[in-house]
N, C-alpha and C positions, 0 to 999 in steps of 0.2 A: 056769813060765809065762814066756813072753815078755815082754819089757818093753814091747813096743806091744802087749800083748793088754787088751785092756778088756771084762770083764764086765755084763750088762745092770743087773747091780745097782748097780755101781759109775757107768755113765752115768747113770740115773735119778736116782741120788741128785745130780750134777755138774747135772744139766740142773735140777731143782729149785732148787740154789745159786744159780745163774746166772738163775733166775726171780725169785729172792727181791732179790737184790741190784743187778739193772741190769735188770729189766722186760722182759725179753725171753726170748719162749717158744717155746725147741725140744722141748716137753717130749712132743710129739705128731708129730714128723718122725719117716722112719724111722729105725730103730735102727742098722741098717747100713751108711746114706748115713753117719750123724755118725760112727761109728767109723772110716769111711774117712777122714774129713775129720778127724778128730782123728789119728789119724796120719800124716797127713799134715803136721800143724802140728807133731807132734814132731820127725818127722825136721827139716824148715825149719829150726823154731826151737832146734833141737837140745837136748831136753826128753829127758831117759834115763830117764825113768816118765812113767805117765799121772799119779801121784799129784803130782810135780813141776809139770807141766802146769798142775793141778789146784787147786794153790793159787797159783802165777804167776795165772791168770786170774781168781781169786776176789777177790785182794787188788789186784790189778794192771789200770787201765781200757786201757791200749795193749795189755797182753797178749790180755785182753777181745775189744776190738775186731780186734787179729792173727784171733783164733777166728773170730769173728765174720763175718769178711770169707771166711773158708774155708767155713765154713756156706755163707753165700748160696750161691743157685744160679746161675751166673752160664753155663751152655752155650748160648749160641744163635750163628745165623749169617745172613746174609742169606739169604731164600728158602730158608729150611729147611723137605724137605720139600716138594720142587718139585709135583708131583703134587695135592698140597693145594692151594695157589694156585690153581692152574688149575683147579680144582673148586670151591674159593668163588669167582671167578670167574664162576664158567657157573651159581651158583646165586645169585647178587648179579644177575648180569642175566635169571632167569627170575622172577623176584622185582620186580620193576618197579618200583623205587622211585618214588613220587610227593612223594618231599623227603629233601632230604640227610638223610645216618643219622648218628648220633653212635655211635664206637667207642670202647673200653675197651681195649688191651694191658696186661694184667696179667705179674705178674713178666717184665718186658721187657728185665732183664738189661743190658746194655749199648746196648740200644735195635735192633739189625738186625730184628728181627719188626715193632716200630711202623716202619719206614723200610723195609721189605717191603711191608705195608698200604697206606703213603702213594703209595710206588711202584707198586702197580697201579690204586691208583683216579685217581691222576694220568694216566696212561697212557692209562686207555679212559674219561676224560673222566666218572668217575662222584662225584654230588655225593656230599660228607658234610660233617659240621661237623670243628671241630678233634678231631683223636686224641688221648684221653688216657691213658697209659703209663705205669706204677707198677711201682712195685719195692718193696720193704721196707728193704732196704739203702739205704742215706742217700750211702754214696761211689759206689756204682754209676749212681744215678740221678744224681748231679753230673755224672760220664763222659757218662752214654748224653747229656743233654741238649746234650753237644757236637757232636753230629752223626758223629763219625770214628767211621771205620774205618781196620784194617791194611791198608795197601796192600801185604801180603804175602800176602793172604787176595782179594785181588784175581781171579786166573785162579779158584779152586774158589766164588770167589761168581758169577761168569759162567756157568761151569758149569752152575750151580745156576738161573742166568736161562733158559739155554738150554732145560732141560729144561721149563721153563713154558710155551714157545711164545708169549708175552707180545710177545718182541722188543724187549725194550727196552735200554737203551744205559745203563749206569751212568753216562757223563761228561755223561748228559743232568740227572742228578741229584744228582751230586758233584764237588767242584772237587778236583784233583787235586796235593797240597803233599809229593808226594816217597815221604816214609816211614809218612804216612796219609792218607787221602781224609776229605773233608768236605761231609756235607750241605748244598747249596746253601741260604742264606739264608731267603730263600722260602720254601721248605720245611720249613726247620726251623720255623719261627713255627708252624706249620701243626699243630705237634705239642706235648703240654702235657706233661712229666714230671713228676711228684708222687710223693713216699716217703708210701707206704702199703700198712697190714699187711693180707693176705688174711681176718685174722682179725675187720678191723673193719670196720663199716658204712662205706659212702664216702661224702662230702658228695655227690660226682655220681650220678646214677642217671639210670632212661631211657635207656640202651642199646640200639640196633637190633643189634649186635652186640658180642660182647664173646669175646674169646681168652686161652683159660687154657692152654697147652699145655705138656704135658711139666713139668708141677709138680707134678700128683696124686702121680705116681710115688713120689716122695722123703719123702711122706704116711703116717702109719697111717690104717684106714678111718675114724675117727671124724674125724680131722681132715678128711680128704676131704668128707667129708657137710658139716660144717659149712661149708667154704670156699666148696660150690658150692649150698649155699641160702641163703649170702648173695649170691653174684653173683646167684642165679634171680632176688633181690628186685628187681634193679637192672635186669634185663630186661625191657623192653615185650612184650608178646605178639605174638606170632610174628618178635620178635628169633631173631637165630642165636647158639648157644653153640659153641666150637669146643676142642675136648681134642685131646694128643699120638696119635699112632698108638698107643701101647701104653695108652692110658688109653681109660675107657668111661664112660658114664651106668649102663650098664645091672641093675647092683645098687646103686644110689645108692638116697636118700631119697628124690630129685629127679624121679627116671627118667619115675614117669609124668606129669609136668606137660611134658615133652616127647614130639614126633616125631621119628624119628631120620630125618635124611635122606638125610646117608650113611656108612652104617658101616664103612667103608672109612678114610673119611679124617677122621671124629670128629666131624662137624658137624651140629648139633639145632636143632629149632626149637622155640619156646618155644609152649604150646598161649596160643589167646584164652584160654579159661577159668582 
C-alpha cells in the first residue's frame, strides 16, 4: 500500500475523531475531495503516513486547523462563469423588481463571487439591500472581508468581464496598490461577511436571491438535500436559487418547490406555494 493511500474506513473513522473533539463536521463531504485534500496536507507538511497525520491533528489544534484550512473550499474567481452573469442579469431585469432584493453568497470563499454580484447590480443601477457572504472557514472570511484581489489574476479576470458584455471597468471598482487590488471603500461596506455553517439555520432569512454554486459538488447526496432545504427556508417565494454548472435541483428533496428557469446555467425560482 502506498503511504498516501487512505482507505474509506480509515477516513470515516478520522472524520468521526475530528467531530468528536473540535466540533467540526466533514463527516458527510465527499470522500474523494478529503482524500485529495489529505494528501495533499501530507506531502506540505511532510507526514510519511496517513496514520502520523492522524494523530498530529487529533492531539495537535494548529495541526487541526493546517487540515482544516485544506478542507475548505476555497476555488472561486471573479465572474466565474461569465455566461451566467449575463443570464441573471437578463433575468433580474425581466423580473422587475419593485424594491431592493436582499442577497445571500454562500461559501463565498475568498469573496470574488459576492464582488461579482456587487459589481453588476452597481453597473445597471439595480436596487438591493446589503449582500450578505459566508463562509464556514473563520480565516477565509477575515481575507475575503478585505476586499483584495491578486493583481496577478488581473488580465483572466477581464477576460472573464469581457465575456459578460457588462462593460465594465475593474478600476471603476478597485483601487489598484501594486501587488493586489482592493475593493473601493464604498463598496466594500456594501457587503456583510459572516462565518457560517451551510449546516445551520442563519439568523438572516428572506432572501430574494440566494447563490450556492459549485459546493454541492464536494457533497455526498444526503448532505446536499439537507444544505439546500435549509437555504429553501430562507427563500421568499419566487426568490432565485442559483447552483454551479455541474450541480442540479433536479433529484433533490427540494426540486419540486421550485421552476427551473434556466437549466443551462442552474438558476430556479422559488414556487409562491
Amino acid at each position: 500500500m502506498n503511504a498516501l493511500d487512505i482507505d474509506n474506513t480509515q477516513l470515516i473513522s478520522f472524520l468521526e475523531e475530528i467531530w468528536k473533539i473540535y466540533q467540526v463536521d466533514f463527516r458527510e463531504y465527499g470522500k474523494a475531495h478529503l482524500k485529495r485534500r489529505i494528501r495533499n496536507r501530507m506531502t506540505i507538511a511532510k507526514y510519511k503516513t496517513f496514520q502520523i497525520l492522524k494523530e498530529d491533528v487529533l492531539t495537535n489544534k494548529i495541526a487541526f486547523e493546517g487540515l482544516f484550512k485544506d478542507f475548505s473550499i476555497n476555488v472561486t474567481e471573479l465572474f466565474r462563469d461569465p455566461e451566467f452573469y449575463h443570464q441573471l442579469h437578463q433575468i433580474l431585469l425581466a423580473e422587475k423588481q419593485t424594491k431592493d432584493i436582499n442577497i445571500w453568497v454562500t461559501a463565498c470563499a475568498s469573496g470574488e463571487e459576492a464582488f461579482s454580484v456587487l459589481m453588476m447590480l452597481e453597473h445597471f443601477g439595480m436596487g438591493y439591500q446589503k449582500i450578505i457572504a459566508t463562509d464556514f472557514n473563520p480565516y477565509i472570511i477575515d481575507f475575503a472581508s478585505k476586499g483584495r484581489i491578486d493583481s496577478s489574476k488581473k488580465k483572466e479576470y477581464e477576460k472573464n468581464l469581457s465575456k459578460t458584455d457588462f462593460d465594465i471597468n475593474l478600476a471603476d471598482y478597485f483601487d489598484d496598490f501594486g501587488s493586489y487590488m482592493e475593493l473601493k471603500p464604498e463598496y466594500l461596506s456594501k457587503i456583510e461577511f459572516v462565518t457560517h455553517n451551510l449546516l445551520e439555520n442563519f439568523e438572516h432569512n428572506h432572501f430574494d436571491l440566494i447563490l450556492c454554486r459549485n459546493v454541492l459538488i464536494y457533497f455526498e447526496k444526503n448532505l446536499q438535500n439537507k444544505v439546500i432545504n435549509l437555504l429553501s427556508k430562507s427563500l421568499v417565494p419566487n426568490g432565485l436559487f442559483c447552483l454551479g454548472s455541474k450541480e442540479s435541483l433536479r433529484f433533490m428533496e427540494a426540486y419540486s418547490i421550485y421552476y427551473t428557469v434556466d437549466q443551462t446555467h442552474k438558476i430556479y425560482q422559488k414556487k409562491e406555494y
